[in-house]
C-alpha positions as CSV (number, residue, x, y, z in Angstrom):
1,X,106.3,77.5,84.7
2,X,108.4,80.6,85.2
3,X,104.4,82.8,85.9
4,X,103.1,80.8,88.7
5,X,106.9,81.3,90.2
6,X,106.3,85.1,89.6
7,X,102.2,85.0,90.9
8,X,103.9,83.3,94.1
9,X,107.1,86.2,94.2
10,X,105.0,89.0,93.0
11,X,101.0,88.5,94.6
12,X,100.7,85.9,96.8
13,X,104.7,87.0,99.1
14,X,103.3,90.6,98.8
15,X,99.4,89.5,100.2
16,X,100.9,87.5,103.0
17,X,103.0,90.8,103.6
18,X,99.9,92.9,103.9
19,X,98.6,90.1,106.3
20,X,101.3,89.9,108.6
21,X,101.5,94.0,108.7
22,X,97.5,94.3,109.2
23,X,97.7,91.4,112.1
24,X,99.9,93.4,113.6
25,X,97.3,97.0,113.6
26,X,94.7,94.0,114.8
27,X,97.5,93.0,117.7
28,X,97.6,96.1,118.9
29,X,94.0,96.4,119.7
30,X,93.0,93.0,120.8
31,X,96.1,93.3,123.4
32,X,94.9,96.3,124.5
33,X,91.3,95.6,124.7
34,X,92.3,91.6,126.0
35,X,90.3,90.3,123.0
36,X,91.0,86.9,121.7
37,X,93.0,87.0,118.3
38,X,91.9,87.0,114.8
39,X,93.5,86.0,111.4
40,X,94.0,88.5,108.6
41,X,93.7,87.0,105.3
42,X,94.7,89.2,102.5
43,X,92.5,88.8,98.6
44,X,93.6,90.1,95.2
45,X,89.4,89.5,94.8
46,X,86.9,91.5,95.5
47,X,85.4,90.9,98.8
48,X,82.7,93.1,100.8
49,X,79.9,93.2,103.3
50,X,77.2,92.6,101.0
51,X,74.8,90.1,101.2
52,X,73.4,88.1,98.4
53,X,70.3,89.4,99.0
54,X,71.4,93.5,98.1
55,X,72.5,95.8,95.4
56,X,76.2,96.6,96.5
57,X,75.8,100.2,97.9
58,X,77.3,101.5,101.2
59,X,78.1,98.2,102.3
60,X,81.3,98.4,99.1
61,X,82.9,100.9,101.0
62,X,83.8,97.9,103.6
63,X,87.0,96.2,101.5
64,X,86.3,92.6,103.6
65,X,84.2,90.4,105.5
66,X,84.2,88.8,109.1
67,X,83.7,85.2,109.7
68,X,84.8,83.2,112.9
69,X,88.1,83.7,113.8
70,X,88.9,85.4,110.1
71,X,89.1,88.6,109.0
72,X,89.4,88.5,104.8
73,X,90.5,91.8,103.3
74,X,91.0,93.0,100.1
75,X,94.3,94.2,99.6
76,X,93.0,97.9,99.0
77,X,91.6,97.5,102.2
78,X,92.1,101.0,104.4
79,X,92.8,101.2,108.6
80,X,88.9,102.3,108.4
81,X,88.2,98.6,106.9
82,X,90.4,96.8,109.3
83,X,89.1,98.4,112.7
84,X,85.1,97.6,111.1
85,X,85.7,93.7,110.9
86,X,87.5,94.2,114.2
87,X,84.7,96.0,115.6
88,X,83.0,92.6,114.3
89,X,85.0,90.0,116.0
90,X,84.7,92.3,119.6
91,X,80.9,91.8,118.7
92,X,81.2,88.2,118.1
93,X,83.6,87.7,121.3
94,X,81.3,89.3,123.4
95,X,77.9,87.6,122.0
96,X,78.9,84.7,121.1
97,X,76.9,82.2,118.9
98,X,73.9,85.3,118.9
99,X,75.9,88.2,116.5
100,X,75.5,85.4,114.6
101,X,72.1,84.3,115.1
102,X,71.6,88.0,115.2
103,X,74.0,88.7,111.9
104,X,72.0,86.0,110.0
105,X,68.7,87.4,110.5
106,X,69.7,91.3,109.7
107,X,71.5,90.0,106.2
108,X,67.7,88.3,105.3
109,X,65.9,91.5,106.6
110,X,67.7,94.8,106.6
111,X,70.0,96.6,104.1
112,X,73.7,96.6,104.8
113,X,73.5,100.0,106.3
114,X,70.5,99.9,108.4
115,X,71.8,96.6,110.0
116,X,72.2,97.1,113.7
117,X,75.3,95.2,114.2
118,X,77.0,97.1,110.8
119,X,76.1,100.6,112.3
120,X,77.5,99.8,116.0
121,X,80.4,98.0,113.9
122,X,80.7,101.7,112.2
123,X,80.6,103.8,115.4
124,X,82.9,101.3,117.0
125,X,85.4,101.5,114.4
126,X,85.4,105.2,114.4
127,X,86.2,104.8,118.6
128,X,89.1,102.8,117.3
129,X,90.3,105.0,114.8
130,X,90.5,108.3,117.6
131,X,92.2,105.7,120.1
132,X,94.7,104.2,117.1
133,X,98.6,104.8,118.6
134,X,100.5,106.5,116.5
135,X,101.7,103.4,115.4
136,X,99.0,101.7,113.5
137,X,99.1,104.9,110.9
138,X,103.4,104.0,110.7
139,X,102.6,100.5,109.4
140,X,99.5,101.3,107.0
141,X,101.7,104.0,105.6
142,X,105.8,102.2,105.9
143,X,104.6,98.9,105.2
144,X,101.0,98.1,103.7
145,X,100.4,101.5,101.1
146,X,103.6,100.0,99.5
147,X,102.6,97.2,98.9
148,X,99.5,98.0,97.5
149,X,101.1,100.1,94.8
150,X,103.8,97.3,94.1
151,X,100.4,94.3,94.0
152,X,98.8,96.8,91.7
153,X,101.6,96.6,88.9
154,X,102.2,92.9,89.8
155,X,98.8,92.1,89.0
156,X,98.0,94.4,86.0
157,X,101.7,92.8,84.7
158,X,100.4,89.2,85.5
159,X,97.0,89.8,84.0
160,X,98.4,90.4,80.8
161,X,101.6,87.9,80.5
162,X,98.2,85.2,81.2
163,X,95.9,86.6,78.8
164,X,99.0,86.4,75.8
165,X,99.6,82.5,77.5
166,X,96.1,81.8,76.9
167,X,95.9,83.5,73.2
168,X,98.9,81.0,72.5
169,X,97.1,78.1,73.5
170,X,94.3,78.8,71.4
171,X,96.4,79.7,68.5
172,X,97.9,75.8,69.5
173,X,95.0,74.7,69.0
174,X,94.1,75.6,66.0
């Protein structure tokens, strides 16, 4: 089928761009801080900090979520979104199995923005940001701000060639 070979060309090359460009902002750091390396994973989905326990507030503004290992970012993601979730993993490095012991209990008990772990995270990331080489602003604004624009006319293009695909095969049923 000619869309899945455009959803591969146009979404899915385009994510694992945005991956590959964000790893290396995350490279960067974890060298530079000898931190053990993490995994970028780009979404076309929605994907925050909230818990299912919360109204999505504050915690929204954060465009992905750490688990082991993985950091999963929506594509509209922003440098501020990366260096949280790697504030995360430098938490998780140097706790170990407690941030998330520790990250379990705050999700049952506190809102995303009074969690302890989310505001160090913040104040972390914000360290980050002021210690960023000039570098890391280079390949958000060369490399990944492109392809956000060009996975935000795929998508809208894609959406719509699947909803007429799906309007024919109710018609073919009929």
């Amino acid at each position: 089928m000619q869309i899945l070979s455009l959803i591969n060309d146009a979404v899915l090359k385009p994510l694992e761009d945005i991956e590959n460009s964000a790893e290396g902002i995350i490279e960067m750091f974890t060298e530079q801080l000898s931190a053990p390396r993490v995994r970028v994973v780009a979404v076309a989905n929605p994907i925050n900090e909230c818990s299912i326990y919360e109204e999505p507030r504050a915690c929204r503004s954060i465009a992905g979520r750490y688990e082991p290992g993985i950091m999963a970012i929506n594509y509209h993601a922003d440098v501020h979104t990366l260096l949280h979730l790697l504030a995360h993993h430098l938490q998780a490095a140097e706790m170990g199995e407690r941030f998330w012991e520790s990250r379990r209990a705050e999700e049952l008990k506190l809102p995303w923005e009074l969690r302890p772990s989310e505001i160090t995270a913040e104040l972390r990331a914000i360290q980050l940001a002021k210690r960023a080489p000039p570098r890391v602003w280079r390949i958000w604004a060369d490399e990944i701000k492109p392809k956000i624009k060009e996975l935000d006319e795929a998508i809208a293009r894609l959406r719509a060639e699947a909803e007429l695909l799906a309007a024919a095969a109710k018609r073919a049923q009929a």
